[in-house]
N, C-alpha and C positions, 0 to 999 in steps of 0.2 A: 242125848246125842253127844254133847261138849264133853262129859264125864267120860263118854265109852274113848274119845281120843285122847283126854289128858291121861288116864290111870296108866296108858304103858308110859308115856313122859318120864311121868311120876316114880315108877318102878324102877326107872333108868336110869335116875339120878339118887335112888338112895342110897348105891354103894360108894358111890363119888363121895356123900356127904358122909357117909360112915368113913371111909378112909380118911377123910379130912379130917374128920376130929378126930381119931384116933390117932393118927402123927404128929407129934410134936412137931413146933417150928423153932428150930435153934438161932440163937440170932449170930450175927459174924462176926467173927473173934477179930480181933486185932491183925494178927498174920491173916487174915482174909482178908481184908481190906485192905493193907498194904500187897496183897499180891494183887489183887483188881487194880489198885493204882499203875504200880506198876505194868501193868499188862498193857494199859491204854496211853503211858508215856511210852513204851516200845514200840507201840503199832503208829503211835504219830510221829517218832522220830524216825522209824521206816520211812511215811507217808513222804515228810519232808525229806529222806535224804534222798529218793528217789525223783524227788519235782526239782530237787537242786540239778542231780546228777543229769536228770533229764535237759533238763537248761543250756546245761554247758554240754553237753554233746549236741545240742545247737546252734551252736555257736563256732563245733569246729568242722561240720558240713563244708566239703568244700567240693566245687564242682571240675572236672578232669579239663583241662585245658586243651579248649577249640576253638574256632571261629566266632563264636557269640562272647563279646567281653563287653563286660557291663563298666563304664563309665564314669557315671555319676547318678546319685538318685537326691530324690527330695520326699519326706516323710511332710501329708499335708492331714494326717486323722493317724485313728486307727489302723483303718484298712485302706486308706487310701495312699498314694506314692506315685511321683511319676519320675522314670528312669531313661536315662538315656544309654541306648545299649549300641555296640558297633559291630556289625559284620564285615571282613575284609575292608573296603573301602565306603561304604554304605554306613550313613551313623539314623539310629532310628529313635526318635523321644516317645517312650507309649506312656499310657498312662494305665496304673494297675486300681482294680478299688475289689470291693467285694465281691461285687457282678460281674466281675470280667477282665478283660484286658483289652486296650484301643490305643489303634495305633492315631497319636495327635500328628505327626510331621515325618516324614522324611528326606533325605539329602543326599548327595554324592560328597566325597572328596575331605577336606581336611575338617577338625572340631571348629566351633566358632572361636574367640579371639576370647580369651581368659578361661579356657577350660580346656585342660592340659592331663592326659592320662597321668600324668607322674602324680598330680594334687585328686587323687580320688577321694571324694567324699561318702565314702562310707561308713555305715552303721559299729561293724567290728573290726577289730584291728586285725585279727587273723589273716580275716580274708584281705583286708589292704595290703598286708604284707606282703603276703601270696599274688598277688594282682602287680605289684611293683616286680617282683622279682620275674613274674613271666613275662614284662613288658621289657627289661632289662637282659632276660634272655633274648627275645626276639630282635631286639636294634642290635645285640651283637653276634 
């Protein structure tokens, strides 16, 4: 019974094995191998230029100027950060992490006493820039 399944197996695989040895296997030349090198420094300098370029168009995100102006923040992990963000008159400290966002405090009325929109303490300079300059338009 095991013979009557393996013979067609068997029969399946013998032009596999006749092709096989009948084609030679050339080995690779020189210029073959420099072009495979090459080929895999091109696709990694790809990889990289594009995790760069991706970076820095991160960096100059900027969001359209409303009501909600972010403050000051504090980087406490990875994922964790708590910011203080101001609506109109309303100043709100939440705290951001990976799970979520919660609001720890709110208040009416002016910032506390040593923290002054002009000294923002943010992450990029871009966006500080940008943040002085619409806080400079608004007082004038």
């Amino acid at each position: 019974m095991n013979k009557l399944l393996l013979t067609p197996l068997l029969l399946l695989s013998l032009p596999a094995q006749a092709s096989a040895s009948a084609s030679q296997v050339t080995p690779l030349s020189l210029g073959g191998v420099f072009s495979v090198i090459f080929g895999l420094i091109v696709v990694l300098a790809l990889l990289l230029g594009t995790a760069w370029i991706v970076r820095r168009l991160q960096r100059l995100q900027t969001t359209s100027p409303g009501i909600l102006q972010p403050i000051a923040q504090q980087q406490f992990g990875l994922k964790e950060r708590v910011m203080l963000l101001r609506i109109d008159q309303e100043n709100i400290l939440i705290a951001c992490t990976g799970n979520g966002i919660r609001t720890l405090h709110t208040w009416q009325g002016p910032l506390p006493a040593g923290i002054n929109a002009q000294t923002v303490a943010l992450e990029t300079a871009p966006f500080v820039d940008y943040l002085k300059r619409l806080m400079a338009e608004r007082r004038s």
